[in-house]
Each structure stands twice: as structure tokens, then as C-alpha cells.
DRENNULO-41706 format. One line per 3 residues: their letters; for each residue x, y, z of N, C-alpha, C. Coordinates in pm, whole numbers, always signed. Atoms other than C-alpha are relative to their C-alpha. Layout:
BEGIN
A) X/Y/Z/X/Y/Z/X/Y/Z  ... .
***
This chain:
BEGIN
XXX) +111/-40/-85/+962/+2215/-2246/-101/+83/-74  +110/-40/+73/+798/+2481/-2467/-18/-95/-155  +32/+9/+153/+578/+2387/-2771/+22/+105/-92 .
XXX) +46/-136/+45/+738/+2651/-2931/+185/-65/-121  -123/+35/+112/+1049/+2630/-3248/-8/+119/-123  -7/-150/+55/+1193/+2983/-3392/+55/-102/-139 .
XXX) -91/+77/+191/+1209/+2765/-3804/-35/+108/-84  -2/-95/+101/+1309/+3020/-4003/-17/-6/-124  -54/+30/+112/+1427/+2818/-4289/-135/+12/-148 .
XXX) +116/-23/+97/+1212/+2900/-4606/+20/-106/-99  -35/+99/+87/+1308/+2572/-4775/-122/-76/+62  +96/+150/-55/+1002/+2310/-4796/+6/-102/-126 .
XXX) +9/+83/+85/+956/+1981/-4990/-77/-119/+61  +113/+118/-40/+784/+1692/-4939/+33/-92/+149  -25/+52/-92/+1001/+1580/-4658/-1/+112/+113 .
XXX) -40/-101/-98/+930/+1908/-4454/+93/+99/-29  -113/-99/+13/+1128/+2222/-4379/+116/-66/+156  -91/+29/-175/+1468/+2168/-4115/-11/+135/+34 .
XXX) -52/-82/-101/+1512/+2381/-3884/+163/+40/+22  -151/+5/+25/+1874/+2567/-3903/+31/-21/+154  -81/+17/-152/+2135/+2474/-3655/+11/+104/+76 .
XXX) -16/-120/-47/+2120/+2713/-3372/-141/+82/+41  +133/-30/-9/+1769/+2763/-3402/-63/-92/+54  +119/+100/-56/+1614/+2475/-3230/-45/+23/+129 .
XXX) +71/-111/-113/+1372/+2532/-2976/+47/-60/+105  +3/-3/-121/+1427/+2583/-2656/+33/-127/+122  +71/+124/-43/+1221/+2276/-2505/-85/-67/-99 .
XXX) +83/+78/+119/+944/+2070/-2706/-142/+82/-30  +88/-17/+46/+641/+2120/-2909/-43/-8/-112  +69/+69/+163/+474/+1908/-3215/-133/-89/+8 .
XXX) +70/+108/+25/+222/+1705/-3338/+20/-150/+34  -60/+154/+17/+322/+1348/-3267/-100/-58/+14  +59/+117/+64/+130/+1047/-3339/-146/+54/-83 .
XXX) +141/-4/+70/-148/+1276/-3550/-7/-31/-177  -3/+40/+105/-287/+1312/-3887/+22/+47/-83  +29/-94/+122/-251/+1505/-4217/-130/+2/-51 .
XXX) +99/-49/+25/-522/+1713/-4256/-21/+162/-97  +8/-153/+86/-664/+2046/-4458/-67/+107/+46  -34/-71/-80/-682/+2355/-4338/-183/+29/-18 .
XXX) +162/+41/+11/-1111/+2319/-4431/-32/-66/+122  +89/+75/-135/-1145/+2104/-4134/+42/+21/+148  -59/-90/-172/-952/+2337/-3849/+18/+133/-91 .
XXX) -12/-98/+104/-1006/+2690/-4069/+64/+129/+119  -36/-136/-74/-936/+2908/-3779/+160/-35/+40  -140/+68/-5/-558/+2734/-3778/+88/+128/-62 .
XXX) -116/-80/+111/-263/+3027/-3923/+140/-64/+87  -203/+23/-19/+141/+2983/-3928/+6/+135/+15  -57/-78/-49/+266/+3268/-3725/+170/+13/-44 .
XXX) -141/+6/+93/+570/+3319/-3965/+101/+122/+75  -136/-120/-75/+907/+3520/-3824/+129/-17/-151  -61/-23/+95/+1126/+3614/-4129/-22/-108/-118 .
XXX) +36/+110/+103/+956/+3374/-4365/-32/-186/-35  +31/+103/-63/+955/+3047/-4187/-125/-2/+64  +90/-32/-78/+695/+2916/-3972/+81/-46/+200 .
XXX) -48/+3/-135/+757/+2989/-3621/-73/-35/+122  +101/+36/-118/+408/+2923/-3403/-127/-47/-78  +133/+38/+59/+79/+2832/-3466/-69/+137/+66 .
XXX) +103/-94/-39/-231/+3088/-3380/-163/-42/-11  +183/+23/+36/-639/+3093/-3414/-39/+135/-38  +92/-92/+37/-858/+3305/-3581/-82/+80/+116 .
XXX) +109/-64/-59/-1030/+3553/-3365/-146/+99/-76  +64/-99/+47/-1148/+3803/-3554/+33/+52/-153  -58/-28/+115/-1087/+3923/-3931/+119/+69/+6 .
XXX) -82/-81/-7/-837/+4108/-3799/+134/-15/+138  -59/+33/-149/-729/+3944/-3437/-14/-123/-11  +13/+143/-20/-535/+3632/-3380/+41/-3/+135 .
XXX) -85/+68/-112/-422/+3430/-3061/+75/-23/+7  -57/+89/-4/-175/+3293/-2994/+89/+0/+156  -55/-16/-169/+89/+3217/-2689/+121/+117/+2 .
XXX) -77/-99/-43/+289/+3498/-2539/+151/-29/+9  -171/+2/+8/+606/+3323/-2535/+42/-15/-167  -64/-39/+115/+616/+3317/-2917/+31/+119/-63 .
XXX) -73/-123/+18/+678/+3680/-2920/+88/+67/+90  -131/-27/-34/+966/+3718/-2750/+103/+65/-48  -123/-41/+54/+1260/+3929/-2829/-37/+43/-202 .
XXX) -17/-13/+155/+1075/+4011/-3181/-92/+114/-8  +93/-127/+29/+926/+4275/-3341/-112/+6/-120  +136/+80/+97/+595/+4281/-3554/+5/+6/-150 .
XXX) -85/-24/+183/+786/+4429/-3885/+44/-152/-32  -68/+100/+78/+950/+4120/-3904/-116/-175/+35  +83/+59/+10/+607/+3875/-3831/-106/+31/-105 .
XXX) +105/-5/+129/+360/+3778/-4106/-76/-91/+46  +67/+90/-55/+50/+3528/-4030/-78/-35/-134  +76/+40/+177/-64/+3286/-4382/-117/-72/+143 .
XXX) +133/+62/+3/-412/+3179/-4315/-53/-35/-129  +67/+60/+140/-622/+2983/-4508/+61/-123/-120  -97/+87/+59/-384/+2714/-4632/+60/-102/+59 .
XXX) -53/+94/-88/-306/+2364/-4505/+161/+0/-12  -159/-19/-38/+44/+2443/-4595/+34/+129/+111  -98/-97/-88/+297/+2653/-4380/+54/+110/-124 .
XXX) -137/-92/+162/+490/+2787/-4711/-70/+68/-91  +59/-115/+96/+228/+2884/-4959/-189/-7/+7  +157/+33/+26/-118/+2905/-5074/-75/+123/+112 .
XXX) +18/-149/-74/-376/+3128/-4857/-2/+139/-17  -66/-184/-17/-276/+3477/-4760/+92/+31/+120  -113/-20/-76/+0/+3606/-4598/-10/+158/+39 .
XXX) +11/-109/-35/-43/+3905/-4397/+60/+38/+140  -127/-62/-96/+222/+4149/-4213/-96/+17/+150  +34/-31/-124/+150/+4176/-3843/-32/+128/+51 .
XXX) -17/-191/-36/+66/+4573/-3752/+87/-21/+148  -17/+39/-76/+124/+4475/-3402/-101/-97/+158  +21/+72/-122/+61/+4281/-3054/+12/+12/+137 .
XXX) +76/-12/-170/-2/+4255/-2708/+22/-119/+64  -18/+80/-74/+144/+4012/-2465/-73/+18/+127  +85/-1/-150/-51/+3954/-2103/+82/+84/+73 .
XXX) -118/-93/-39/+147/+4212/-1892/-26/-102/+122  -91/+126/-103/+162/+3898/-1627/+12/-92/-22  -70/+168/+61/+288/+3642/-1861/+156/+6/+65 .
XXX) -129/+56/-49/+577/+3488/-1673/+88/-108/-98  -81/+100/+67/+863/+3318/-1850/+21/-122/+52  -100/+106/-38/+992/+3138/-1608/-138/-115/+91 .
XXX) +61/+147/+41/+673/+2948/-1492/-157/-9/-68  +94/+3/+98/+472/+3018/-1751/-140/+44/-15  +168/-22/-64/+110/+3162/-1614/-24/+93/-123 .
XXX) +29/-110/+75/-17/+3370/-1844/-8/+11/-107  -119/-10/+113/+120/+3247/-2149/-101/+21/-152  +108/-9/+86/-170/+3426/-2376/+97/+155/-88 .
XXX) -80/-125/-3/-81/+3704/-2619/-140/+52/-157  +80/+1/+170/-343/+3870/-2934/+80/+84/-96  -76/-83/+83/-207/+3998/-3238/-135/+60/-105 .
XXX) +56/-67/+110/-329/+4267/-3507/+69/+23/-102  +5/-41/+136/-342/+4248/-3845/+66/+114/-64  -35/-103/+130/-194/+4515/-4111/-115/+36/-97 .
XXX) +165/-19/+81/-547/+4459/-4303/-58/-141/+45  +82/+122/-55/-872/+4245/-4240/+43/-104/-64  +48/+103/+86/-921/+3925/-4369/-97/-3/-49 .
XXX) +150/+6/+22/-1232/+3817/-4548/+26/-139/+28  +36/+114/-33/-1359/+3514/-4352/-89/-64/-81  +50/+40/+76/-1452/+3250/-4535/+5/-185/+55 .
XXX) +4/+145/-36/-1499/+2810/-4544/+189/-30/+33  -81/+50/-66/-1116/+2817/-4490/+93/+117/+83  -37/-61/-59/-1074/+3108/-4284/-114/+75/+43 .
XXX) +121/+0/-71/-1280/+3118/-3990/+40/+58/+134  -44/-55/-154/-1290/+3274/-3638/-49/-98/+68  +28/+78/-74/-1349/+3066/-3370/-41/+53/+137 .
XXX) +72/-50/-97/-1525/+3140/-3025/+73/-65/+108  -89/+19/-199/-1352/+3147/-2667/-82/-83/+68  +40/+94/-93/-1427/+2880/-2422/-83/+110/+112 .
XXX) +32/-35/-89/-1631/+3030/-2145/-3/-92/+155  -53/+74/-123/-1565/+2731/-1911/+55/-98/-44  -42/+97/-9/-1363/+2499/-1906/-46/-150/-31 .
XXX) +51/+122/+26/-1415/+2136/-2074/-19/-77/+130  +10/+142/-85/-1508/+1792/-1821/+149/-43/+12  -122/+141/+17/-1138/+1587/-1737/-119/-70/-75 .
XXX) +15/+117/+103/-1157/+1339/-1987/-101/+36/-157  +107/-92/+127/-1364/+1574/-2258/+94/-30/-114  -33/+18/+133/-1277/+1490/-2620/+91/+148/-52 .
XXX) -41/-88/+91/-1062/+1723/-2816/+109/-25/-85  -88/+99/+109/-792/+1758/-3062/+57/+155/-26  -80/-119/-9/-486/+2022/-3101/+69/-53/-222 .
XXX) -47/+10/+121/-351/+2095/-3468/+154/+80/+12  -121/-37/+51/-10/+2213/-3635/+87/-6/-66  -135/+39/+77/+314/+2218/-3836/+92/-36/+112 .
XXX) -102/+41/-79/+509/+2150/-3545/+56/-163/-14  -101/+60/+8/+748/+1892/-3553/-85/-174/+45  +101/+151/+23/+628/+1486/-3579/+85/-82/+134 .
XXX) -61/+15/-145/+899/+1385/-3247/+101/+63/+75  -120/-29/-91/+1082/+1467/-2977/+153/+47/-52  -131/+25/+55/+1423/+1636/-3056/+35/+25/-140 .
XXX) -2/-18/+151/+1305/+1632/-3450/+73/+146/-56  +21/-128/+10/+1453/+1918/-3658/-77/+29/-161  +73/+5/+128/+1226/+1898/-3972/-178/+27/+32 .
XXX) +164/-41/-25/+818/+2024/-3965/-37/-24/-107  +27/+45/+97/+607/+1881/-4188/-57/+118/-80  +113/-111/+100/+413/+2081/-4496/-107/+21/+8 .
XXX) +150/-40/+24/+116/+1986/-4446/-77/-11/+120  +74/-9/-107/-130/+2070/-4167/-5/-126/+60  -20/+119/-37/-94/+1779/-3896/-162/+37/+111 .
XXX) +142/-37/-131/-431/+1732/-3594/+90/-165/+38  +14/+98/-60/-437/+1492/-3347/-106/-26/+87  +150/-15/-80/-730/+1401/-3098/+77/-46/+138 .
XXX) -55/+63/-162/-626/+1385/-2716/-158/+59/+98  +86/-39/-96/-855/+1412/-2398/+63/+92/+130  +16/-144/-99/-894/+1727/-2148/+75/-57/+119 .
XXX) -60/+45/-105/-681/+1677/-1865/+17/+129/+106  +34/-121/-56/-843/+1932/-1588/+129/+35/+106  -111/-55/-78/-594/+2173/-1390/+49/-85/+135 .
XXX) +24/+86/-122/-715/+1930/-1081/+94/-97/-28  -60/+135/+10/-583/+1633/-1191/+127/+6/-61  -116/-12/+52/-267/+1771/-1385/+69/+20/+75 .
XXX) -46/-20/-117/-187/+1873/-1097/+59/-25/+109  +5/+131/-48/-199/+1559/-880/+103/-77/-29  -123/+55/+22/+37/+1314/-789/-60/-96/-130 .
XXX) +20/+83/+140/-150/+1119/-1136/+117/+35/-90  -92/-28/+71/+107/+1292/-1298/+142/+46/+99  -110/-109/-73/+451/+1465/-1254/+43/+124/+38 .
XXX) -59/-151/-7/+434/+1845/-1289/-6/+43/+135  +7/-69/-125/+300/+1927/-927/-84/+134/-22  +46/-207/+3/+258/+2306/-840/+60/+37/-102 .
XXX) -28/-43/+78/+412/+2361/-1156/-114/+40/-102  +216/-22/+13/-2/+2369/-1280/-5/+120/+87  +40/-94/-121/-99/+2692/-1218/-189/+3/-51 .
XXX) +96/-13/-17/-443/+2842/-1230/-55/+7/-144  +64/-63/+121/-445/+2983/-1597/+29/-134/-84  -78/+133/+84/-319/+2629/-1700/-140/-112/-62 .
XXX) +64/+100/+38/-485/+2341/-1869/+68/-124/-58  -129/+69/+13/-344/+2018/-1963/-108/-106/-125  +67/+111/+61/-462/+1743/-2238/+107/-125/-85 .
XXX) -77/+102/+79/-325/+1395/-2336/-90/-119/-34  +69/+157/+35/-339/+1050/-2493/+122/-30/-22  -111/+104/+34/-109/+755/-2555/+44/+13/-95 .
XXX) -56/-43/+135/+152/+873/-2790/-65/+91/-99  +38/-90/+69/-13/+1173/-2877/+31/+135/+59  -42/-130/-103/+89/+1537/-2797/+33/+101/-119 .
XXX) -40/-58/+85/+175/+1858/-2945/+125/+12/+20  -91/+6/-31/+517/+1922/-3001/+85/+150/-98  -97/-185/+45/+838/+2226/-3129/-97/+34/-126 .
XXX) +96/-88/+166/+622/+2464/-3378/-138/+21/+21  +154/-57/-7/+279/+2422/-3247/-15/+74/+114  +6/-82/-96/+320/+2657/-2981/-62/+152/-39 .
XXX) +113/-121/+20/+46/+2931/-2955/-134/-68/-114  +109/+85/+33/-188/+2672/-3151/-113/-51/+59  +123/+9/-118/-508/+2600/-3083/-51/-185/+74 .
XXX) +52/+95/-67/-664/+2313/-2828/-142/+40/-32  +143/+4/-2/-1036/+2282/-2924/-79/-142/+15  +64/+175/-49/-1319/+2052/-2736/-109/+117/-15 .
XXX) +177/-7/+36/-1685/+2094/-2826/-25/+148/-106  +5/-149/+79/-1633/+2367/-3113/+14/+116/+26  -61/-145/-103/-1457/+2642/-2896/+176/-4/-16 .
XXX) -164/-32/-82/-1101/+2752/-2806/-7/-45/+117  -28/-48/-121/-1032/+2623/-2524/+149/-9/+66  -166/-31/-48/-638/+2615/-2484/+86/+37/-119 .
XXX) -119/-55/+107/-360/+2743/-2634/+167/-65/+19  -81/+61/+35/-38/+2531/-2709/+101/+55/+116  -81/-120/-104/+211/+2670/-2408/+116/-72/-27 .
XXX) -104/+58/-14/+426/+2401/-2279/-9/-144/+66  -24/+147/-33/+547/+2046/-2128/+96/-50/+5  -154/+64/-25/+840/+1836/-2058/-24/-147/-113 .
XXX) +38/+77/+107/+905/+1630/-2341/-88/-30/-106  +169/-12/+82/+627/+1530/-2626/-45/-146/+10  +98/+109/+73/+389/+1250/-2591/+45/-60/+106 .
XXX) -87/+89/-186/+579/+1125/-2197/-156/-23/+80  +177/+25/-65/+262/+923/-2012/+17/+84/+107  -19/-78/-115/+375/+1132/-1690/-28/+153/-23 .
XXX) +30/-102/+23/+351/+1436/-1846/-78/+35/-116  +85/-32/+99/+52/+1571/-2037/+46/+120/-80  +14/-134/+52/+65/+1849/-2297/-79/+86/+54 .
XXX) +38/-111/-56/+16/+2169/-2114/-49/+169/-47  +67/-71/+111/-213/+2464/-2268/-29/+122/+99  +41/-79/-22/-301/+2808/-2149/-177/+10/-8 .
XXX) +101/+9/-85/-629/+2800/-1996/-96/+116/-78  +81/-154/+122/-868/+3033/-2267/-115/+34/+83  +113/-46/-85/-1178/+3013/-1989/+61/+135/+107 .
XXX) -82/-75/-79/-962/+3179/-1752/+53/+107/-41  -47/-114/+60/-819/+3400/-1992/-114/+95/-103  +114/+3/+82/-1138/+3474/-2208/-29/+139/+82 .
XXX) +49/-166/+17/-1189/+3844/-2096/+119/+110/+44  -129/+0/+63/-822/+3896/-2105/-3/+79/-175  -64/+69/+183/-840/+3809/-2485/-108/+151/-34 .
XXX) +143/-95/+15/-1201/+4019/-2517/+62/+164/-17  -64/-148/-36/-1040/+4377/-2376/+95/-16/-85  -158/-66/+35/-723/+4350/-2498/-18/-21/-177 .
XXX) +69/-1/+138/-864/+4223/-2893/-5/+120/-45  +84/-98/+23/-1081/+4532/-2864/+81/+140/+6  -99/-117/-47/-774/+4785/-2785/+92/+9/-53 .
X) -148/-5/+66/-470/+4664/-2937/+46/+107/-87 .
***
């Protein structure tokens, strides 16, 4: 269900890193059917690393403030998070910089998910540059059926326990709270307000890109949450809602 996968393992090679036994996530969340890409053509993209693995995806906010989703900090503490930007890999290249600390939504729900926004601060700035970029908050909500396209290391299917090396994208369309909602699909009232949803045929994010970004028309506008299964026509990939949350993100950035 979540797009989310605690991969610790600091082993990579050309076939990916696994994921150790014991560690696999939860529910789902990967890339499936996208492309290999470089971290130049989604720059505000980092690996939200937890003891040297990569454990989430994030976005650039600020030289100093990232995004990402609230259920990938769970049960952890910010000593033991680091965030590489600037590098289509997960493992090296970039910069790798310790977490000071973070800030979960104080009404992010676990159990059905509303909320599921969280920003983190830096240890020192970045210097933004062509592959490390901030990116700008949605202020409303895309059209149903609006173009976009979610990136990540997360996992290539369903179930997988291996994440690839190199930065993956895919392109899916906006799938508004209205209609995710609807008997068109299966979730129901499980769509809440702060929600957003986007799919395509055999495309979805999946374990690892959780807290990654959803961007349509050169904005943020979701953040990687959750879903039942990856890439199921009944169920779309489901994203935290950044219009909705977008002065949320603003205050709490500015305070952390």
C-alpha cells in the first residue's frame, strides 16, 4: 500500500541494490513501466538515505528545505538520515548531506493517511545549481487528465526486492480527488481531501519512491504517499495533495 521501502543495503551494481530480508516495505511503491533518466532533467529529485541506503525520495524546496512524505519518518531519528542531491544515482556522486532535523504534519494519520506531508532541514545549505534545483508548490490543483510524470529509485515491480541505480521517471495523467474517488475506481472514501491520485496503463510509482515528487506543468504538485498495489487499472497511484498542503509546507519550511 505505501510507496515507501526502509533499503538500507549499501551494496549497488548494475543490477540495483536488494533490499535485506526483513526490511521490505510495508505495502508498495516504485517506478514501473518508466524510464532511465539524469538527475539534469528532474534536478529538484534527492534520495532520502536512512543509515546509508536509499530509503524515500524528496524535492528540493529550498537550499536548505526538502519535502517529502511524513510516513517516511517514522520511528527514526535525523542523526541517522542523510539526503544526496544532485546525482542520478542513489549511491554516489552529488552531495550527501546529514539531516539537522524535521517536521511531520501534526495531523498526519497513519492509518488513513491524510496528511501524509512532512519538511526536512538541512545540517548546511546547498548551492543550487543546473542539477540541484528548488522547485515551486502547486497553488491549485492540476485539470483530471493533466499531463505529468513522478520520478525515483523505487523499485521497477510489484513485490520486487532490488531498486535500480539509476534515476527512473515515468509520465502518468492527474487523476482529480473527484474522480479517485468515484465508483471509476476502487478506493472510495478512502480519498480524502489532502489526497490526489495519478495514473496510466502500466505505469505507477512503486516501494522507494515514497515522499517523491508528482510534477504537472513545472510545479510540485503531489507527493508519492500511497496505493494498493503498483500499476492495478482499479487503483491509481495516490499522492498527497501539495495545493492543499502548500501553506502547511510555507510556515512550517520557515520555522523548522
Amino acid at each position: 500500500m505505501f510507496k515507501f521501502g526502509i533499503l538500507l543495503s549499501v551494496v549497488a551494481c548494475a543490477f540495483g541494490a536488494a533490499i535485506p530480508e526483513g526490511l521490505l516495505p510495508q505495502l508498495d511503491g516504485r517506478i514501473v513501466g518508466g524510464t532511465a533518466t539524469t538527475i539534469s532533467s528532474f534536478p529538484w529529485q534527492i534520495s532520502l538515505q536512512r543509515y546509508g541506503g536509499h530509503s524515500c525520495g524528496g524535492s528540493v524546496y529550498s537550499d536548505i528545505i526538502i519535502v517529502t512524505a511524513a510516513h517516511c519518518l517514522q520511528s527514526v531519528s535525523a542523526s541517522s538520515l542523510k539526503v544526496r542531491a544532485g546525482s542520478t544515482y542513489w549511491f554516489s556522486g552529488g552531495i550527501l548531506v546529514q539531516v539537522a532535523a524535521f517536521r511531520n504534519h501534526e495531523e498526519y494519520n497513519a492509518n488513513t493517511m491524510v496528511n501524509d506531508i512532512a519538511v526536512i532541514r538541512l545540517s548546511s545549505s546547498m548551492t543550487l545549481s543546473s542539477t540541484i534545483k528548488a522547485i515551486d508548490l502547486a497553488s491549485s490543483a492540476p485539470a483530471n487528465g493533466a499531463s505529468a510524470s513522478v520520478s525515483g529509485w523505487g523499485t521497477q515491480s510489484y513485490g520486487s526486492i532490488f531498486i535500480p541505480p539509476t534515476l527512473q521517471y515515468v509520465n502518468v495523467n492527474i487523476v482529480s480527488q473527484a474522480v479517485c474517488g468515484s465508483s471509476t475506481y476502487d478506493y472510495g472514501s478512502k480519498i480524502k481531501r489532502s489526497m490526489i491520485c495519478a495514473a496510466a496503463s502500466g505505469k505507477d510509482a512503486c516501494q522507494g519512491d515514497s515522499g517523491g515528487p508528482l510534477v504537472s506543468g513545472g510545479v510540485l504538485v503531489g507527493i508519492v504517499s500511497w496505493g494498493y498495489g503498483c500499476a492495478l487499472s482499479k487503483y491509481p497511484g495516490v499522492y498527497s495533495d501539495v495545493a492543499v498542503l502548500r501553506n502547511w509546507v510555507v510556515i512550517n519550511a520557515g520555522s523548522i
